[in-house]
N, C-alpha and C positions, 0 to 999 in steps of 0.2 A: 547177585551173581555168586554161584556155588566156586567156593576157595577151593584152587588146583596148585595144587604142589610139584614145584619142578623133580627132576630126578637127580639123583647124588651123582656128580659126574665123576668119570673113573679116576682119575687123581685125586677126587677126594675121599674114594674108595676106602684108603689108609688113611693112619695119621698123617696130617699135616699141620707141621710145627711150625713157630716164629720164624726161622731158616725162611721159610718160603715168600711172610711177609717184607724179609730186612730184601730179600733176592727184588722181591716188588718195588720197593722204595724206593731200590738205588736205581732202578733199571728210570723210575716215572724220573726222580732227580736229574739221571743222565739228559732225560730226554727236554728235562727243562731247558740244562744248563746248554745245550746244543742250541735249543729255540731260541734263548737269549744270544746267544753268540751271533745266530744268522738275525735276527731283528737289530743287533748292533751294528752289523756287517752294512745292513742293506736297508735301514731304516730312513735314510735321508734319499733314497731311489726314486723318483718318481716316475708315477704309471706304470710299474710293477707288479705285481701281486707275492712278492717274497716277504714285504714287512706286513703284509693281514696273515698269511699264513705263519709264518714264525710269530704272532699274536694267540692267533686260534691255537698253535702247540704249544706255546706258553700256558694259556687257557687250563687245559685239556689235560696237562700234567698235571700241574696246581690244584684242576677239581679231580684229579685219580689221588694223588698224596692225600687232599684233605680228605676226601670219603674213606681212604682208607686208614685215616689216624679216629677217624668218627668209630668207624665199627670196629677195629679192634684197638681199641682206645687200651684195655685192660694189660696187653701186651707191652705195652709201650712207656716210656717213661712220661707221669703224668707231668709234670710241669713242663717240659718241653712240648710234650701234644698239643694242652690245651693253650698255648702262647701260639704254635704256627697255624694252629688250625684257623684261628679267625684273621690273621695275616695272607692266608692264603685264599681264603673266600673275598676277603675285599679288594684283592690282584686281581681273580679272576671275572668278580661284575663289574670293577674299575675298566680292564680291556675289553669288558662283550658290549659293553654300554653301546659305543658306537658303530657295530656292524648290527646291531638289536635294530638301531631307529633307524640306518640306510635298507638294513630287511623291511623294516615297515613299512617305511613311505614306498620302495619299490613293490610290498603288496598292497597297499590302500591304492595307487596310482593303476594297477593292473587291473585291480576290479571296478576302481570307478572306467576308466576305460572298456568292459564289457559290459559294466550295466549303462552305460549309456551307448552303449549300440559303435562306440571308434573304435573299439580294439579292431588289429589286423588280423584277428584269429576269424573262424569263422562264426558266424552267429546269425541268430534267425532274423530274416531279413522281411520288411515292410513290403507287402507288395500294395502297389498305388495303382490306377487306372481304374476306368470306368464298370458299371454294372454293380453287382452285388458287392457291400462291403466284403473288404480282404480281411485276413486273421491279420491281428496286430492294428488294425487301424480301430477309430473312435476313441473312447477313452483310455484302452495301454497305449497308443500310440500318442494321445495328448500327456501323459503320463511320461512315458517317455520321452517327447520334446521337452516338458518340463526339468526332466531329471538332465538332458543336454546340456540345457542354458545353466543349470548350477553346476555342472560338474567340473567345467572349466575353472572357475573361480573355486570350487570345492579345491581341487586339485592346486590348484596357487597359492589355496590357504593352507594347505598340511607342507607343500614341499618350503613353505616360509617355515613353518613350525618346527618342520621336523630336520629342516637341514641346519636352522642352529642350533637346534639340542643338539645334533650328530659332530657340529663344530666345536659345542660347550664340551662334548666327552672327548674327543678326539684331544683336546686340550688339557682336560683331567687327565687320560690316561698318556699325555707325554711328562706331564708334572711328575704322576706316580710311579713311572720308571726312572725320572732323574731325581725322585726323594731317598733322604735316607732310608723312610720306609723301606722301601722297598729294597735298597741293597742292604739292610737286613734282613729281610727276605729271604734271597738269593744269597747270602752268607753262609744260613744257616741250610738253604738247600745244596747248595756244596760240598757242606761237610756229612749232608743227608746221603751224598752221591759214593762217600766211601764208610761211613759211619753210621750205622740206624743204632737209636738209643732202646734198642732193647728189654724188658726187665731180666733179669736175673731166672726166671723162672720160665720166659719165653720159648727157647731152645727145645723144651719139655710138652709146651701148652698145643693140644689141638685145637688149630683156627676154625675146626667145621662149625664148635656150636656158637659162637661169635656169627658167624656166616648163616649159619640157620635160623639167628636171632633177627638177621636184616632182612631175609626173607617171610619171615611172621610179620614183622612189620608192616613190611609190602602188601602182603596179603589180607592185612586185618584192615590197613586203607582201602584194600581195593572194596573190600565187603564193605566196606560202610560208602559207596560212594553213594550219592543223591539220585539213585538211580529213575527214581518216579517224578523225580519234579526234573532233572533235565536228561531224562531219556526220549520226552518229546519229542515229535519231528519240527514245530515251533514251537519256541519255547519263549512264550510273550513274557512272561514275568522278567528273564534274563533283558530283553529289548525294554520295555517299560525302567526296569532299571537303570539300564545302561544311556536312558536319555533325561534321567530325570537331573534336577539341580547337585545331586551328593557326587562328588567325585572319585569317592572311594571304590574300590574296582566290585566284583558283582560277587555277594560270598556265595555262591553256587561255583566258582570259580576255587577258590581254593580248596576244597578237597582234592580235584584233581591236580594241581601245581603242587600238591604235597604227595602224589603216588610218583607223580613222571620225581622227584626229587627219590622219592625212595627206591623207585626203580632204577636210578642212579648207582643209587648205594649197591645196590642187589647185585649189578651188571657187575662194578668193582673186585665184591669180593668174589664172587665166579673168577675172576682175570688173576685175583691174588690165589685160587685154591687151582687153579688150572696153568700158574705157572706166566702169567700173560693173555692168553686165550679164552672164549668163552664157554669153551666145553665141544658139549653134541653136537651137532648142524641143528637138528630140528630146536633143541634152544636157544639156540644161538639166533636162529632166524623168529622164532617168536618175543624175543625179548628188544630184538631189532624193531620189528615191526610194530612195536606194540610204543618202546619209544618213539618212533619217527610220528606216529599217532598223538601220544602227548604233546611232543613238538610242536607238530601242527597246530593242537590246541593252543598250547601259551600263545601261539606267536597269532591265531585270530581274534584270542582273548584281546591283548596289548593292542591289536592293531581296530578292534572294534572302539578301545576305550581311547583310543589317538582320536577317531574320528568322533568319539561322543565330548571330548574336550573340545576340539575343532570348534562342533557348535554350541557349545558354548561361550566363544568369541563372539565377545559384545559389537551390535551393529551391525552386524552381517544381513545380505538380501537375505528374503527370503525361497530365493531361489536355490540359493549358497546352504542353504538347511536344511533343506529340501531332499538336497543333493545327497548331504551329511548322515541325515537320516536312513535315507537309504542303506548307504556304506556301512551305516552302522550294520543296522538290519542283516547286511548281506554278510558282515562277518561273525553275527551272531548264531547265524546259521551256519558259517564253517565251523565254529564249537562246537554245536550240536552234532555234525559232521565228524569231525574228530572224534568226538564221544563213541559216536557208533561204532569208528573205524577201530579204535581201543578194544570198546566191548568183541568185535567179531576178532578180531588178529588174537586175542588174550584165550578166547572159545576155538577157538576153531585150532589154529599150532598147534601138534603133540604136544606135550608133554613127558613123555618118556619112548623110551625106542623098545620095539618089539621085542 
């Protein structure tokens, strides 16, 4: 894939000095310290939805702070940086842990549910009765009885699995808001909320090439993605993997879990050179579209490699594997899926305005 370079958006036209980043920090700070307030507020509420969302803006500031102590690290006072920077990475996959594994199991449960022919959605339907065989009957539709009878017990084996991992984090992450951890943490982002430790030279320093450093980055992953072995439209090596005995996740997989990370970063400093915002429309909506793409991907990555753990539970029918297999299969193809969706959204978006 030919590397395409965004456009310098108009505020970063000019110089923009550390002024803009401390304007950044305090504003993501605020926004923690508010999140925390309302998840302290309305944390013991049940059936709610106030303590997941004051979770997710907890989240969400925590990864805007740390991505932006990462790229303009040089701005900033080093020993303060590099102490919150990994305090605040282990906040934020401490609290995503348990909406990650309720995302899961409600998409493993969705698909085993259309590939075995129950979803309420609609879906190509068996037609039975006399004269010539119908489409779908003989062996897909023996196929599919099969994939029936395990999908049931598929689906009772992941929501065992996966609603106590989601009950083991949910637990973790009430531990790590009432450790000291973490209200040092939140100590030190308070005083982030009126005080950025700045260097001395800051005030002076233009953040563009800091900012064009993360965008190189970005771009140097994306050129090097594995574009020949999983631009296939099946991509059996990844499934062959993903069912074998090793449980380690499929390294076709992480070059991209390391662009949707850097694409992170990139989005960040756009928001810190623009004041908050991400610039143009037309970038703004290609960088959009291009994460909700990577998105995708992790989350059928994780949820193919839920169900290739799955069967690996000793004992199980073979119906139950069966089933498993399947799911796997079918989420390995929504990667390959993502992949494309990535490749066309990152091609096809402007890039700069006429």
């Amino acid at each position: 894939m030919a590397q395409q370079h965004l456009e310098p958006t108009d505020p970063a036209a000019g110089v923009v000095t550390g002024d803009a980043l401390a304007v950044y920090l305090r504003a993501q700070a605020t926004e923690f310290l508010r999140a925390l307030r309302l998840h302290r507020e309305t944390g013991t509420s049940a059936g709610t939805e106030e303590p997941v969302d004051a979770a997710r803006a907890l989240r969400r500031s925590a990864r805007r702070i740390s991505g932006s102590l990462h790229t303009f690290r040089p701005l900033l006072d080093a020993d303060w940086s590099e102490e919150m920077r990994p305090e605040l990475a282990w906040l934020s996959g401490t609290l995503g842990m348990e909406h990650a594994y309720e995302a899961r199991l409600e998409r493993l449960l969705l698909a085993l549910h259309r590939l075995s022919g129950s979803s309420p959605f609609p879906a190509q339907s068996v037609t039975s009765g006399a004269g010539p065989a119908a489409p779908g009957s003989g062996p897909p539709a023996q196929e599919r009885g099969n994939l029936t009878v395990g999908a049931a017990k598929a689906g009772a084996l992941l929501e065992r699995q996966l609603t106590l991992a989601r009950t083991r984090a949910h637990s973790t992450a009430l531990q790590a808001l009432g450790s000291s951890r973490f209200h040092a943490v939140a100590d030190k982002v308070a005083v982030l909320a009126s005080e950025v430790p700045l260097t001395p030279a800051a005030v002076t320093t233009d953040l563009r090439p800091a900012a064009a450093a993360a965008e190189e980055r970005l771009m140097d992953a994306i050129a090097a993605l594995p574009l020949v072995t999983a631009g296939h439209p099946y991509n059996a090596e990844a499934l062959v993997h993903g069912l074998s005995p090793d449980p380690t996740p499929h390294p076709q997989d992480g070059p991209w879990h390391q662009v949707r990370l850097l694409l992170r970063l990139h989005r960040y400093a756009r928001e810190v050179l623009c004041g908050g915002g991400l610039g143009a429309p037309p970038a703004e909506l290609r960088l959009l579209a291009a994460g909700r793409a990577l998105d995708r991907h992790r989350d059928a990555a994780e949820a193919a490699g839920a169900a290739a753990q799955a069967a690996r539970t000793p004992r199980i029918a073979p119906a139950t594997a069966y089933a498993l297999g399947v799911l796997h299969a079918d989420q390995r193809h929504e990667v390959e899926a993502a992949r494309f969706e990535f490749q066309q959204s990152w091609q096809k978006q402007p890039v700069s305005a006429p």
